[in-house]
N, CA, C and O atoms as a Tinker XYZ file with bonds, in Angstrom:
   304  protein
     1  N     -5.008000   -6.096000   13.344000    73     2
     2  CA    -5.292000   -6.080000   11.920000    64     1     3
     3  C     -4.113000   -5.423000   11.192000    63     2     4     5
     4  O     -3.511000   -4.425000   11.588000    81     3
     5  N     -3.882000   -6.078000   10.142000    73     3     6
     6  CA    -2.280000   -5.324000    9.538000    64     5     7
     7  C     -2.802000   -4.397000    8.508000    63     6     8     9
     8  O     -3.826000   -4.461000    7.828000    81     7
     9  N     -1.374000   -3.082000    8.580000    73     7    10
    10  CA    -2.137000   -2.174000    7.681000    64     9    11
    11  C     -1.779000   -2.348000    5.922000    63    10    12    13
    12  O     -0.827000   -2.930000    5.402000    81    11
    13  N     -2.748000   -1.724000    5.371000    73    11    14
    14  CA    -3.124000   -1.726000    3.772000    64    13    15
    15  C     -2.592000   -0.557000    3.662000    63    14    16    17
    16  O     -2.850000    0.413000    4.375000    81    15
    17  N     -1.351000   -0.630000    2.202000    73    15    18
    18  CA    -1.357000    0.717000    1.811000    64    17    19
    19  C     -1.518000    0.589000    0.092000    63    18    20    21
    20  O     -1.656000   -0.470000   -0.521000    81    19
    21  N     -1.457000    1.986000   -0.509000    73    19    22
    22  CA    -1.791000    1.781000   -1.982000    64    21    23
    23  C     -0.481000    2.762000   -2.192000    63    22    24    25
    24  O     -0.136000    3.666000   -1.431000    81    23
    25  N     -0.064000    2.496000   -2.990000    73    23    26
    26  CA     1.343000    3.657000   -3.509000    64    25    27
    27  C      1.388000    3.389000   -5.167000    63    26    28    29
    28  O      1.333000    2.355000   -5.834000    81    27
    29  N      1.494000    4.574000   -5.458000    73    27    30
    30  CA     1.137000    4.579000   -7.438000    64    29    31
    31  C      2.643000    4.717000   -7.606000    63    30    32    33
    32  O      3.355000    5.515000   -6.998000    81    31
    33  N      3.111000    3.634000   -8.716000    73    31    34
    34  CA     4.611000    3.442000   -8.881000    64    33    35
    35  C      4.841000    4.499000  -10.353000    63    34    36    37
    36  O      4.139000    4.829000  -11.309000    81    35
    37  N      5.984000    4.726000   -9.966000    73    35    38
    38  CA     6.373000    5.922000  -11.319000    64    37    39
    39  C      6.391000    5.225000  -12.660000    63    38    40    41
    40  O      7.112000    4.364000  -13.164000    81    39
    41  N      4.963000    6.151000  -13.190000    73    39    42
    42  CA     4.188000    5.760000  -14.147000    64    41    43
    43  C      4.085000    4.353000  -14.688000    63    42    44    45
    44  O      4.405000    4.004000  -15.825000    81    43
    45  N      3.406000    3.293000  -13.352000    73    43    46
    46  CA     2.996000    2.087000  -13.546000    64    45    47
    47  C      1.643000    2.381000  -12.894000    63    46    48    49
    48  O      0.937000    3.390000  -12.925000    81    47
    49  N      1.430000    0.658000  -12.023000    73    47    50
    50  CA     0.561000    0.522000  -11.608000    64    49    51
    51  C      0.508000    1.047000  -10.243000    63    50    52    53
    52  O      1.567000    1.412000   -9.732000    81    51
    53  N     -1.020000    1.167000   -9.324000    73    51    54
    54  CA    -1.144000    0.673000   -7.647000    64    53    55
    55  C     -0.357000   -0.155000   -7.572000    63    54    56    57
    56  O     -0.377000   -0.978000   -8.487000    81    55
    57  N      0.575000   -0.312000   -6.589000    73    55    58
    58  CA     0.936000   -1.357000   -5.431000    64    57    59
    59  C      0.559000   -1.377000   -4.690000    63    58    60    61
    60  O      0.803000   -0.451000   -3.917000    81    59
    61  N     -0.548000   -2.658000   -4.194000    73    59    62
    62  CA    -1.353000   -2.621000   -3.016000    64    61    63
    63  C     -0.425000   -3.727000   -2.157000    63    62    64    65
    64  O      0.148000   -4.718000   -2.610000    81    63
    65  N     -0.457000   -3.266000   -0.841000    73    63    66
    66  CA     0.246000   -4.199000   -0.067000    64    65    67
    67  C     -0.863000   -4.474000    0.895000    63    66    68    69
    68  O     -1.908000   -3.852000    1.088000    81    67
    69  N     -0.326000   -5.690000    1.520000    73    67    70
    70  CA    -1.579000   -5.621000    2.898000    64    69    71
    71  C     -2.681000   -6.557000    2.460000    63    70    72    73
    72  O     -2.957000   -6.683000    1.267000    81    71
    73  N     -3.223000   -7.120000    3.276000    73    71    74
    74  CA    -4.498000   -8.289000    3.321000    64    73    75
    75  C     -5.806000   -7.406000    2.724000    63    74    76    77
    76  O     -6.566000   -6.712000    3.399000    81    75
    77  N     -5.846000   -7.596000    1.477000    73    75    78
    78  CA    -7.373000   -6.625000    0.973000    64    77    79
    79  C     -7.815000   -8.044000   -0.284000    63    78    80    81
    80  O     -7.152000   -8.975000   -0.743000    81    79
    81  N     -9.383000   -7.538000   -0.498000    73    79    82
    82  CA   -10.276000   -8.711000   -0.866000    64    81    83
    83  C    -10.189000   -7.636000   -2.452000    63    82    84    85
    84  O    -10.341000   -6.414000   -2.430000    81    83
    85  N     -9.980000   -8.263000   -3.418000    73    83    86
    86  CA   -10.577000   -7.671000   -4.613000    64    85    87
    87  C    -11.518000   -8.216000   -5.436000    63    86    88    89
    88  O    -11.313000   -9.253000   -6.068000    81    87
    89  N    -12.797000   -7.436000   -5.485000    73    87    90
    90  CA   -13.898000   -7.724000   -5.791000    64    89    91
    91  C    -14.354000   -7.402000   -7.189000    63    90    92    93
    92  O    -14.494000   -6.195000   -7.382000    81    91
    93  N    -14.689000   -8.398000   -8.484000    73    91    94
    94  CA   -14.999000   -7.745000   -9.635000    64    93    95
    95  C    -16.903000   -7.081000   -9.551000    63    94    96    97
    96  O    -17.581000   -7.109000   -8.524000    81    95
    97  N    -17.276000   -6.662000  -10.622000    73    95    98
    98  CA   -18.442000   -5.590000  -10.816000    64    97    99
    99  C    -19.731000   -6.461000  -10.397000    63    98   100   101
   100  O    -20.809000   -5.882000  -10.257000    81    99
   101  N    -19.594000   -8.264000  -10.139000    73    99   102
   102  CA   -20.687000   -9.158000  -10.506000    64   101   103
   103  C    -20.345000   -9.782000   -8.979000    63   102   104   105
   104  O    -20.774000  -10.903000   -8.707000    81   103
   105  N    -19.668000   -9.128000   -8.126000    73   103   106
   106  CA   -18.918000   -9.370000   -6.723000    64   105   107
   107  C    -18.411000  -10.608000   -6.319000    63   106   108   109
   108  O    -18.142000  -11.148000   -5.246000    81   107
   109  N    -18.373000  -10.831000   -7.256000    73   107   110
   110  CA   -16.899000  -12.443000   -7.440000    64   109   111
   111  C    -15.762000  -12.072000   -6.932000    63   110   112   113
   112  O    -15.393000  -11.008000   -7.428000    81   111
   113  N    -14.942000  -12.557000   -6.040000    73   111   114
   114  CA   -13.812000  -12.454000   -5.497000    64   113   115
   115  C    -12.619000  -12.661000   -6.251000    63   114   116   117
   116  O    -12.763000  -13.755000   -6.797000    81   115
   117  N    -11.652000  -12.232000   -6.524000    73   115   118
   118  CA   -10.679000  -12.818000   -7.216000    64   117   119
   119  C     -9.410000  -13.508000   -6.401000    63   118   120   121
   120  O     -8.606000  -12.819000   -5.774000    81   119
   121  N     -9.342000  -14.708000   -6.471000    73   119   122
   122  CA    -8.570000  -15.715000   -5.980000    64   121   123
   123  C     -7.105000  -14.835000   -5.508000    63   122   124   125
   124  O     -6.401000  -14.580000   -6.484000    81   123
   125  N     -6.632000  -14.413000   -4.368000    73   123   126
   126  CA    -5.272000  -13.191000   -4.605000    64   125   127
   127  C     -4.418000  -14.948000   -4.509000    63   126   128   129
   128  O     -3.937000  -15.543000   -5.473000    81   127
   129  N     -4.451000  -15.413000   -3.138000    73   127   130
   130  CA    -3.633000  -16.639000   -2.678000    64   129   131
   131  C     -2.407000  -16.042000   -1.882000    63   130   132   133
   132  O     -2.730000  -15.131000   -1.120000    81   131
   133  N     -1.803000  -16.189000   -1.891000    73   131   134
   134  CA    -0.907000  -15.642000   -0.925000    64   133   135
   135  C      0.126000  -14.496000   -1.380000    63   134   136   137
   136  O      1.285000  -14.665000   -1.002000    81   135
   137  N     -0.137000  -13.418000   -2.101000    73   135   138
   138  CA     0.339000  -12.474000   -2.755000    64   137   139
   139  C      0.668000  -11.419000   -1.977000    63   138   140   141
   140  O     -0.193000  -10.709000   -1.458000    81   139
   141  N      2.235000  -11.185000   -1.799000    73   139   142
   142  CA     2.518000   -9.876000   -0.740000    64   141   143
   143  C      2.174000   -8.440000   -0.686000    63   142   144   145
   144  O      2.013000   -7.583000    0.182000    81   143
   145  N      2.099000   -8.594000   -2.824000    73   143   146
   146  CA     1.952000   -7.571000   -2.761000    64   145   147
   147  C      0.578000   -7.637000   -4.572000    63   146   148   149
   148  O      0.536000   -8.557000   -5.388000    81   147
   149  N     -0.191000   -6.469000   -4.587000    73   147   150
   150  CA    -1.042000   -6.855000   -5.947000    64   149   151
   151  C     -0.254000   -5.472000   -6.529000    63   150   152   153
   152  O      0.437000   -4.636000   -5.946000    81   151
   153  N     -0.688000   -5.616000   -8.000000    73   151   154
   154  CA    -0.500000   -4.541000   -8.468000    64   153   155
   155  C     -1.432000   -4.002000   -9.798000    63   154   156   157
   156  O     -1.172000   -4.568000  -10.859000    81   155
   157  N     -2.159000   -3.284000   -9.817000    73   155   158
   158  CA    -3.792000   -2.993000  -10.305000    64   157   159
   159  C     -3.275000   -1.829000  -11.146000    63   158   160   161
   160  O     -2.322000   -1.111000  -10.845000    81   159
   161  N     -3.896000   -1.756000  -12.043000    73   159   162
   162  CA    -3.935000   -0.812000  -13.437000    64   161   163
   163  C     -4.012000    0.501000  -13.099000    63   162   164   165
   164  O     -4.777000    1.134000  -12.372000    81   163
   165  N     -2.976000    0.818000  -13.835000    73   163   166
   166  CA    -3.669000    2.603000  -13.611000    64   165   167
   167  C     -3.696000    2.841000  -15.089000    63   166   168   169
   168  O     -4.604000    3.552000  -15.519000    81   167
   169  N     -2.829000    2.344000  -15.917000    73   167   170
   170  CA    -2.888000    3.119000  -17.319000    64   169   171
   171  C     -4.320000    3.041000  -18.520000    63   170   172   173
   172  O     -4.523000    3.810000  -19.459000    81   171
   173  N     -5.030000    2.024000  -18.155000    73   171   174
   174  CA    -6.233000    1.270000  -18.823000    64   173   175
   175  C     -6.389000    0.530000  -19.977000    63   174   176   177
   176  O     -7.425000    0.525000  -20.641000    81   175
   177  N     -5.244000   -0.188000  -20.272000    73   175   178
   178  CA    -4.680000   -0.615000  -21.066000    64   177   179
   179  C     -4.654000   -2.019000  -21.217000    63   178   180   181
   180  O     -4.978000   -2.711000  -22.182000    81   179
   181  N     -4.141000   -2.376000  -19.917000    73   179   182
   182  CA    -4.389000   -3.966000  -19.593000    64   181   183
   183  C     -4.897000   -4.669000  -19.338000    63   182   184   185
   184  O     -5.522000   -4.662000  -18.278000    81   183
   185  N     -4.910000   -6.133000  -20.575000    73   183   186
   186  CA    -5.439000   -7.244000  -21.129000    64   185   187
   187  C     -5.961000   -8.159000  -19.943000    63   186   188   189
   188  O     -6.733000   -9.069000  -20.245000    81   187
   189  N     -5.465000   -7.922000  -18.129000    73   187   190
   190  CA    -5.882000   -8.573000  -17.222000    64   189   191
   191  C     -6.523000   -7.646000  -16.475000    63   190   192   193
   192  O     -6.548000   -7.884000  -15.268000    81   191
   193  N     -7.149000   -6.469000  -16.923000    73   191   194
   194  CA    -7.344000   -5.475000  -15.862000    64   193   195
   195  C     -8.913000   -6.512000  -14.793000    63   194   196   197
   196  O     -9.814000   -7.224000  -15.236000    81   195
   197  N     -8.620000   -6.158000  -13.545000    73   195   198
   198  CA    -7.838000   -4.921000  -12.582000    64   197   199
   199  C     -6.505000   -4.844000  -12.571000    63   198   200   201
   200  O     -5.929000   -3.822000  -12.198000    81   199
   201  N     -5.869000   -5.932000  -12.986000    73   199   202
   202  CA    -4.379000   -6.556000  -12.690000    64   201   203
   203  C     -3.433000   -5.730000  -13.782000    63   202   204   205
   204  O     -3.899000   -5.549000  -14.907000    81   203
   205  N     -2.174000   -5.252000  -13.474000    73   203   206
   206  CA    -1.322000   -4.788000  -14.811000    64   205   207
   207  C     -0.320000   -6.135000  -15.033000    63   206   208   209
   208  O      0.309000   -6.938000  -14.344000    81   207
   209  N     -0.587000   -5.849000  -16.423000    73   207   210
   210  CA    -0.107000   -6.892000  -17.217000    64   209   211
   211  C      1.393000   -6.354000  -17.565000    63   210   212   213
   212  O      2.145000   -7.116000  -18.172000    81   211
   213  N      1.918000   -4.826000  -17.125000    73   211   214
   214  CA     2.791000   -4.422000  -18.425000    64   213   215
   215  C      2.475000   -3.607000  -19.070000    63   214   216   217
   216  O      3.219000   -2.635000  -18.942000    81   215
   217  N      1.663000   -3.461000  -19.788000    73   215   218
   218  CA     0.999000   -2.964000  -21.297000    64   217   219
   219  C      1.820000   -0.793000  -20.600000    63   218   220   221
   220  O      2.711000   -0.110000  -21.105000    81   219
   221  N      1.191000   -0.602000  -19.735000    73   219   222
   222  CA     1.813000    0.826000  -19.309000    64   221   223
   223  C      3.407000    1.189000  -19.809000    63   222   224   225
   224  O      3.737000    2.345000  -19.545000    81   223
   225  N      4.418000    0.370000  -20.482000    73   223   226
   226  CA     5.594000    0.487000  -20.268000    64   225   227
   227  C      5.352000    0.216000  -21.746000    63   226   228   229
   228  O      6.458000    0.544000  -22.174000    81   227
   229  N      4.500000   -0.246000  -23.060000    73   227   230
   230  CA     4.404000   -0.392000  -24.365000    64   229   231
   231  C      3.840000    1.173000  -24.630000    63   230   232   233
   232  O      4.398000    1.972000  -25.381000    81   231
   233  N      2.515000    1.468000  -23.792000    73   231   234
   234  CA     2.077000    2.942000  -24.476000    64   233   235
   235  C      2.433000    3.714000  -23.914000    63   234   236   237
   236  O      1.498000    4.443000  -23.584000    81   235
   237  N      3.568000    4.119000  -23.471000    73   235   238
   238  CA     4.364000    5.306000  -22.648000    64   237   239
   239  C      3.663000    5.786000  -21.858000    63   238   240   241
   240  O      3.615000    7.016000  -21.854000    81   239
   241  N      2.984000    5.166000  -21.047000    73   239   242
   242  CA     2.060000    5.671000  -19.496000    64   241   243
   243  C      2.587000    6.801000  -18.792000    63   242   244   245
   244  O      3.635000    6.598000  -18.179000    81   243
   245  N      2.182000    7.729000  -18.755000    73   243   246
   246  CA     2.878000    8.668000  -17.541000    64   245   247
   247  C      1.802000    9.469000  -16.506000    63   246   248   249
   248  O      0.822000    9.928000  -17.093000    81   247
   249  N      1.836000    9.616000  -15.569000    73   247   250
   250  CA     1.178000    9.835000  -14.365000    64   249   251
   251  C      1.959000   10.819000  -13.629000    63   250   252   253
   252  O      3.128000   11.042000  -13.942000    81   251
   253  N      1.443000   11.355000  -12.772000    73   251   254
   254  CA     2.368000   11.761000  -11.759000    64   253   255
   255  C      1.933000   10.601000  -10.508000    63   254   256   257
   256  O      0.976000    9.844000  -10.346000    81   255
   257  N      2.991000   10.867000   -9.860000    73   255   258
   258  CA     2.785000   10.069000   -8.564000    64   257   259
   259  C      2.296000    9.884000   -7.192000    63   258   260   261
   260  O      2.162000    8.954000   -6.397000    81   259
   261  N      2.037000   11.445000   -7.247000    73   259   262
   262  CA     1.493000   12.111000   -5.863000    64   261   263
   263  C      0.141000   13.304000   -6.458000    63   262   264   265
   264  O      0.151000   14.102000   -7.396000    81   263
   265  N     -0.584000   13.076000   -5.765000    73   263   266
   266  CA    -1.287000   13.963000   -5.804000    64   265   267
   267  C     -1.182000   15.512000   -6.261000    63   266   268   269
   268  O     -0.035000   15.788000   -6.613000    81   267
   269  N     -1.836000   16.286000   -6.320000    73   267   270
   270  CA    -1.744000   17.788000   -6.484000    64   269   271
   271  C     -1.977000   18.362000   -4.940000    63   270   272   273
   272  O     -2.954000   17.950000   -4.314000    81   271
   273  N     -1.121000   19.262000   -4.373000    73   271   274
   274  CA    -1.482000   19.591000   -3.026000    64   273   275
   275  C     -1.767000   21.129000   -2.967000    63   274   276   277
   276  O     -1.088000   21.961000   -3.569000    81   275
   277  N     -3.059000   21.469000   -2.020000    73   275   278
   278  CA    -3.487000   23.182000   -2.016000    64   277   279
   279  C     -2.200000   23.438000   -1.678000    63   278   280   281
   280  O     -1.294000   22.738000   -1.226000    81   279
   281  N     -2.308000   24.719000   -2.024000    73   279   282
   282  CA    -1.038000   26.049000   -1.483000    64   281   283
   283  C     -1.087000   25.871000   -0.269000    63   282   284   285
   284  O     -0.235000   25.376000    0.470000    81   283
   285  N     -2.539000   26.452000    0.066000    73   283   286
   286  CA    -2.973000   26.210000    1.735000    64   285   287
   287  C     -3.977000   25.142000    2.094000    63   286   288   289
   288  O     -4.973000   25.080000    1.374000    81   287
   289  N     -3.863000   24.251000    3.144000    73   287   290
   290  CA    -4.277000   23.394000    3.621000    64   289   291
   291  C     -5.960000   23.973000    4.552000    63   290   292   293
   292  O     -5.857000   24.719000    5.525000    81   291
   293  N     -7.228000   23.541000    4.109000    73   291   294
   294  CA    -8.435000   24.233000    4.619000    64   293   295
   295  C     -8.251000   24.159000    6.191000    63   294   296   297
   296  O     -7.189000   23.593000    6.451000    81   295
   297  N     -8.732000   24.430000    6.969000    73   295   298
   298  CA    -8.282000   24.090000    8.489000    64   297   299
   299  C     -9.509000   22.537000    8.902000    63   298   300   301
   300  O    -10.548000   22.452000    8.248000    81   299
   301  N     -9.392000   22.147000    9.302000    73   299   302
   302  CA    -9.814000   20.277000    9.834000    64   301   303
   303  C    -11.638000   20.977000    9.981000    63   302   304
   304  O    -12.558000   20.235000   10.324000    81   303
């Protein structure tokens, strides 16, 4: 099985790579077709959401890119 990753692009969208099914709220599939890579909204803006259209780069979107990480890590 090949792996899926998600990586948030500096202050755009997800880039999802990898064989994944995207499902809208009424669980309709959305047609991907042979797409290497998707790239899904983060700013909430866009006119195709789940999909980014762009629109993040009109209202000055900014994000960080990585998470916030503890000082200290809890133990497993």
């Amino acid at each position: 099985m090949a792996e899926v990753t998600i990586k948030a692009s500096e202050d755009g969208p997800f880039l999802v790579k990898g064989p994944v099914k995207v499902v809208d709220a009424d669980g309709a599939e959305y047609d991907m077709g042979d797409r290497p890579v998707l790239e899904l909204c983060r700013c909430g803006g866009s006119a195709t959401k789940p999909f980014c259209d762009g629109t993040h780069r009109l209202i000055g979107f900014g994000a960080p890119e990585a998470a916030p990480r503890p000082a200290v890590r809890p133990p497993p």
